[in-house]
C-alpha positions as a printed Julia matrix, in Angstrom:
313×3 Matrix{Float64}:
  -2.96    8.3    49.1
  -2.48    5.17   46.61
  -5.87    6.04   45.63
  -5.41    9.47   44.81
  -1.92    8.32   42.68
  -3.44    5.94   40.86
  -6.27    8.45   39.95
  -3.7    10.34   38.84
  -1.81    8.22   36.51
  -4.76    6.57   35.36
  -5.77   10.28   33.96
  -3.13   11.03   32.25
  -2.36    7.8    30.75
  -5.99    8.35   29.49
  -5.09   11.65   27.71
  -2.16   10.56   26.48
  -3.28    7.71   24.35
  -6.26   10.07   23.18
  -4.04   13.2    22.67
  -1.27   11.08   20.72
  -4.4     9.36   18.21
  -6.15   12.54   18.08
  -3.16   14.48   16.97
  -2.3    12.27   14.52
  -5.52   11.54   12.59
  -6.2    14.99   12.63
  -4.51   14.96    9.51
  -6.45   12.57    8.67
  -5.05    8.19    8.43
  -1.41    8.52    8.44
   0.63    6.77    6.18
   1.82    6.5     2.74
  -0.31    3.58    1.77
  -2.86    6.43    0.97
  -0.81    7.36   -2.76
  -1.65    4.49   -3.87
  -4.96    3.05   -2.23
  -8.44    4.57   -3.2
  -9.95    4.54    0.56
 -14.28    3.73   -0.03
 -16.62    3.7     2.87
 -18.76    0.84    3.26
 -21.83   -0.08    5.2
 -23.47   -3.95    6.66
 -21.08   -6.64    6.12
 -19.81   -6.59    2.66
 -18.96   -4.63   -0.45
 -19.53   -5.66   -4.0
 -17.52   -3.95   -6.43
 -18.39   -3.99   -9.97
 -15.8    -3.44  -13.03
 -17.14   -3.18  -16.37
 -14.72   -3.68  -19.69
 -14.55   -4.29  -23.0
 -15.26   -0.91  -24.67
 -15.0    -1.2   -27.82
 -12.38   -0.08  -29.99
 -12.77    2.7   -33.29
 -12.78    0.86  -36.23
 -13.62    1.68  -40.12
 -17.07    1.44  -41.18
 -17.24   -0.91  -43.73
 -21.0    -2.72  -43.98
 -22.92   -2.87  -41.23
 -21.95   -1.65  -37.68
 -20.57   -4.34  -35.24
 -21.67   -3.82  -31.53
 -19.62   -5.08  -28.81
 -20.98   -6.39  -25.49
 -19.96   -4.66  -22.07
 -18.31   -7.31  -19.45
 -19.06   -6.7   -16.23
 -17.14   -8.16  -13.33
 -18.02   -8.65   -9.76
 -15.9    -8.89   -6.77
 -17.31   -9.75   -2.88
 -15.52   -8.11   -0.02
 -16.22   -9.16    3.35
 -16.24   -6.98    6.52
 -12.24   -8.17    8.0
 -11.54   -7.07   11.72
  -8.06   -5.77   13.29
  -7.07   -4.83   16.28
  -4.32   -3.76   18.74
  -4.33   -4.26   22.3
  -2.12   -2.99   25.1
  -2.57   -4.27   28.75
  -0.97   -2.49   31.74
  -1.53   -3.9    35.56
  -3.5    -1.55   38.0
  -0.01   -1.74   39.95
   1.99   -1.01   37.88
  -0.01    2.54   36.5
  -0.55    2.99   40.66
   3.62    2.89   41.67
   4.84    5.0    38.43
   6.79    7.49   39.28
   8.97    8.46   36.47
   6.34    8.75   33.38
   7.67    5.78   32.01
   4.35    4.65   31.8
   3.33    7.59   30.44
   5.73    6.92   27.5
   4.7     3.47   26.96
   1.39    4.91   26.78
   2.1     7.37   23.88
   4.24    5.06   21.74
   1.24    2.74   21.6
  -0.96    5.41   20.55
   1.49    6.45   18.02
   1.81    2.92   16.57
  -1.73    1.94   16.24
  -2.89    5.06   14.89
  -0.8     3.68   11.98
  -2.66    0.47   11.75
  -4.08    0.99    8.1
  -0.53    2.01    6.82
   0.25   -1.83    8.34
  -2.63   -3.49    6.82
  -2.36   -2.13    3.66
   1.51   -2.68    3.17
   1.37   -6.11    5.11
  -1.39   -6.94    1.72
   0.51   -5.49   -0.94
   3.69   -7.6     0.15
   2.09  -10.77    0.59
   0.11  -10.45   -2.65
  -2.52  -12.94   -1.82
  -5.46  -11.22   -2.14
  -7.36  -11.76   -5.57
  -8.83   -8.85   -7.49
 -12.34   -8.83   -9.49
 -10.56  -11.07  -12.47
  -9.43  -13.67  -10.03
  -5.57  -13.03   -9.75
  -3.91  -11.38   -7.43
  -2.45   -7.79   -7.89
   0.52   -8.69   -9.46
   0.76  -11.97  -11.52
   1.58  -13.79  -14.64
  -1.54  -14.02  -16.36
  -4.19  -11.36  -15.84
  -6.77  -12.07  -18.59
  -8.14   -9.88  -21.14
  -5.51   -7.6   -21.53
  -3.37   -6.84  -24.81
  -5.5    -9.26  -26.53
  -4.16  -12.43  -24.38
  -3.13  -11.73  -21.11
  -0.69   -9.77  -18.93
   2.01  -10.12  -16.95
   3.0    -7.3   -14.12
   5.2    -9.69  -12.11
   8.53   -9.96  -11.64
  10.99  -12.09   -9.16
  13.9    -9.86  -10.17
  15.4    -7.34   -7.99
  15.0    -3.3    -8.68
  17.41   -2.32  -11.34
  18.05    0.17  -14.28
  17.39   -2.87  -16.59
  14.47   -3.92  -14.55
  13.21   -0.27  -14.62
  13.21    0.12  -18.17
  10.99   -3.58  -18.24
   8.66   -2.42  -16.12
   7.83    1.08  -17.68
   7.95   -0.69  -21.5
   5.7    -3.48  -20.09
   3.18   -0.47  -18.75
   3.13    1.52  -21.43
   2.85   -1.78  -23.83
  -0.41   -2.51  -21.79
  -3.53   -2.39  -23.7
  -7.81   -2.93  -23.03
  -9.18   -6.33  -24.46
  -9.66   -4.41  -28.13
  -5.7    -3.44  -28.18
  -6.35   -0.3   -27.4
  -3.77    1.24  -25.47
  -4.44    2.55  -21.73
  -1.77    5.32  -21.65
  -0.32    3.68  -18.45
   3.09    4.84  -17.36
   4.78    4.82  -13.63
   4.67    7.84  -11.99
   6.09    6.22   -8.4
   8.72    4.14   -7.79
   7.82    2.48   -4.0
  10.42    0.28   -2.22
  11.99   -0.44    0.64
  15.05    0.45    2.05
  17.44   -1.67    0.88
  17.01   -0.37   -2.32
  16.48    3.24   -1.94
  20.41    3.53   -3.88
  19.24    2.28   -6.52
  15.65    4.05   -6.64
  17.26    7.34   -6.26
  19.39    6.69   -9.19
  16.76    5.72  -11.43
  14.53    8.85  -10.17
  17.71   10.83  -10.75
  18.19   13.39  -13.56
  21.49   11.82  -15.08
  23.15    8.16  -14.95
  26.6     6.56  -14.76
  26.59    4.37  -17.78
  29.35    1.77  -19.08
  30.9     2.41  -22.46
  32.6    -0.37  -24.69
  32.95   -0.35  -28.56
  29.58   -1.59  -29.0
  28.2     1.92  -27.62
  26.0     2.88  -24.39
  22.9     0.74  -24.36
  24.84   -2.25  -25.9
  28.19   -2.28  -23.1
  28.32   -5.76  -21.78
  32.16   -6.34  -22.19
  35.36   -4.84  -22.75
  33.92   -2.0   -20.82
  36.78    1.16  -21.84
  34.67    4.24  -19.88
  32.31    5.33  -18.31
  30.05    8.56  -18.49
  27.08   10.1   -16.67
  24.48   10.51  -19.21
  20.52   12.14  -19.35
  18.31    9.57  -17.42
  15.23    9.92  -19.89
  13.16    7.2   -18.26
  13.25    8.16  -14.76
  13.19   12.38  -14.16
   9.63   12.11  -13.45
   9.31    9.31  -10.76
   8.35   10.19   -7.35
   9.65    7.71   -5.04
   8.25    6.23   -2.06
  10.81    4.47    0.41
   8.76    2.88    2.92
  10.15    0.98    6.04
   7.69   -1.54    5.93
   9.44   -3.2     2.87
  12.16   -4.63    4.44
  13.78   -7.31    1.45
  13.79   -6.69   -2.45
  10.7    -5.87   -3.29
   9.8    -3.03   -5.41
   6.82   -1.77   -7.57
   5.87    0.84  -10.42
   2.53    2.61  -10.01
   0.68    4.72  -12.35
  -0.62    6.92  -10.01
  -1.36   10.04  -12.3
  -4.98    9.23  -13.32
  -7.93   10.12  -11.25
  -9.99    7.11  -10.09
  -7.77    4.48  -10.62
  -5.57    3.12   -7.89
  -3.91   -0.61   -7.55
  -5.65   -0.84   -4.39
  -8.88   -0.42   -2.6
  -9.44   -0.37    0.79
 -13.14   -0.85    2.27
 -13.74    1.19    4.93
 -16.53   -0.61    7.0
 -15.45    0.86   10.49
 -12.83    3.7    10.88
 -10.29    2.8    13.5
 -11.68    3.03   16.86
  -9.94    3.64   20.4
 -11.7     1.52   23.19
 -10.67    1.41   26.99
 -11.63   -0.8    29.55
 -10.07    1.43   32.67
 -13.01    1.48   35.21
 -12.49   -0.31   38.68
 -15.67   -2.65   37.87
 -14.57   -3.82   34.35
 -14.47   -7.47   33.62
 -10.89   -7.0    33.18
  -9.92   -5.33   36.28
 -11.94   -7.16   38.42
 -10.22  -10.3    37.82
  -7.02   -9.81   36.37
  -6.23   -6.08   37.57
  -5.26   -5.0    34.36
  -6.37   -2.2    32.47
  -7.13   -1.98   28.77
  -6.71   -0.08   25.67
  -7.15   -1.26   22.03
  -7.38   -0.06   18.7
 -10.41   -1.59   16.83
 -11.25   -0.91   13.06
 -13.21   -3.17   10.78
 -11.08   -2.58    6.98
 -10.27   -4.97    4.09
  -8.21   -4.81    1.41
  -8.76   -5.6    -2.28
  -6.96   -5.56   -5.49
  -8.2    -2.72   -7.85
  -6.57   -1.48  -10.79
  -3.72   -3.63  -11.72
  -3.26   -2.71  -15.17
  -1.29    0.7   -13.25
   1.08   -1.37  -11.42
   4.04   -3.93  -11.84
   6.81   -5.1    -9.61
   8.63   -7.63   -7.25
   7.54   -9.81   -4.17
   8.88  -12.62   -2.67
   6.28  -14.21   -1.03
């Protein structure tokens, strides 16, 4: 009889874990990360991206023409491997009675099926990874850009003020010749603990202090306030994502085709493996059974020029 129960459970913990995975990438990965991260396929054991700049900007004619040299940068990404593993005794699966096994079951399915919505956020916060010029996504001196360099990092917290830096700052950003890129947010993305203040930046209108020095310029002797036409932010889509859990906020340009902040090379999609036969390795000598979430996916920097924001790591 013990045979035939644990036959039993061990089926329908089976087609739970598939059912729950299946159902969910049927939509395809799930997951937000996928607004702002261009997903390419890869093959063997690395990708090698290539970016080329310096386009060269219109100029008057006077003399002779003056050509301009393409730059071409390239950027290695190695095959990176992830996984999630759950574990569950034969005895355990055998003396269930109550489906709470079964549960367990589908929450892990659930969770790991979002394991490239947890890569891609974990990489974004930590902001470690460097892109094809050698900096990171968001930092203080990206080169070639406006002429100099550029800065899309901030330590400041997510603000009206901050708001209005970060969409001047983008639409201030120009190629290596000055000319400008046309770059202006299109999402605000945060976490949580700011979602007030996102919503009232994304908001049509805005409570704003007045003094006797006017709107924009009330820093003391505040005498009203008024709600007033938010001009900067009645276009932003915003993006409140649990997996930011501090301060940390960012402004993507997300409106032009091709270019994302982030890449993310898809070497293996994410793969459900089980180790549940009676003559496994595992179950021979530990008596556990096995299911795990494999995918082979790594994360780059891509397009920083439509991005800016706040992390704290």
């Amino acid at each position: 009889m013990a045979g035939i129960t644990l036959e039993s459970n061990l089926a329908v913990a089976n087609a739970t874990v598939n059912e729950t995975i299946g159902r969910i990438f049927s939509q395809g990965l799930p997951g937000s990360f996928q607004e702002w991260t261009q997903t390419i396929p890869c093959e063997g054991n690395s990708l090698e991206l290539v970016v080329v700049d310096g386009v060269p900007r219109v100029r008057e004619w006077l003399g002779s023409k003056q050509s301009k040299s393409l730059r071409a940068y390239k950027k290695s990404v190695s095959r990176r491997r992830w996984e999630a593993t759950l574990s569950l005794s034969r005895a355990t699966l055998d003396g269930d009675k109550s489906g709470a096994v079964g549960q367990r079951i589908a929450d892990f399915g659930a969770r790991v099926s979002r394991m490239p919505d947890d890569i891609m956020y974990s990489a974004l916060l930590a902001n470690a990874i460097t892109g094809y010029d050698g900096q990171a996504l968001l930092a203080n001196s990206h080169p070639n850009v406006n002429g100099t360099t550029y800065d899309n990092l901030t330590t400041s917290g997510l603000s009206h003020a901050e708001w209005k830096t970060a969409v001047n700052t983008m639409e201030e950003c120009t190629d290596e010749s000055g000319e400008p890129l046309g770059m202006y947010p299109t999402h605000l993305i945060c976490g949580p603990d700011s979602r007030r203040v996102a919503m009232e930046i994304a908001g049509p209108t805005r409570l704003v202090a007045v003094s006797n020095a006017g709107v924009e310029n009330a820093t003391s002797s505040v005498v009203a306030a008024g709600q007033y036409e938010n001009y900067l932010g009645q276009s932003i889509n915003v993006i409140i994502s649990p997996r930011i859990r501090g301060a940390e906020w960012f402004a993507m340009d997300l409106g032009k085709p091709g270019l994302r902040p982030y890449f993310l090379a898809e070497f293996r999609k994410p793969e459900l493996i089980s180790m549940t036969d009676m003559n496994s390795h595992q179950r021979f000598f530990l008596d556990e059974y096995l299911w795990s979430m494999e995918a082979d996916l790594s994360p780059v920097p891509a397009a920083y020029q439509c991005s800016y924001g706040s992390v704290t790591a």
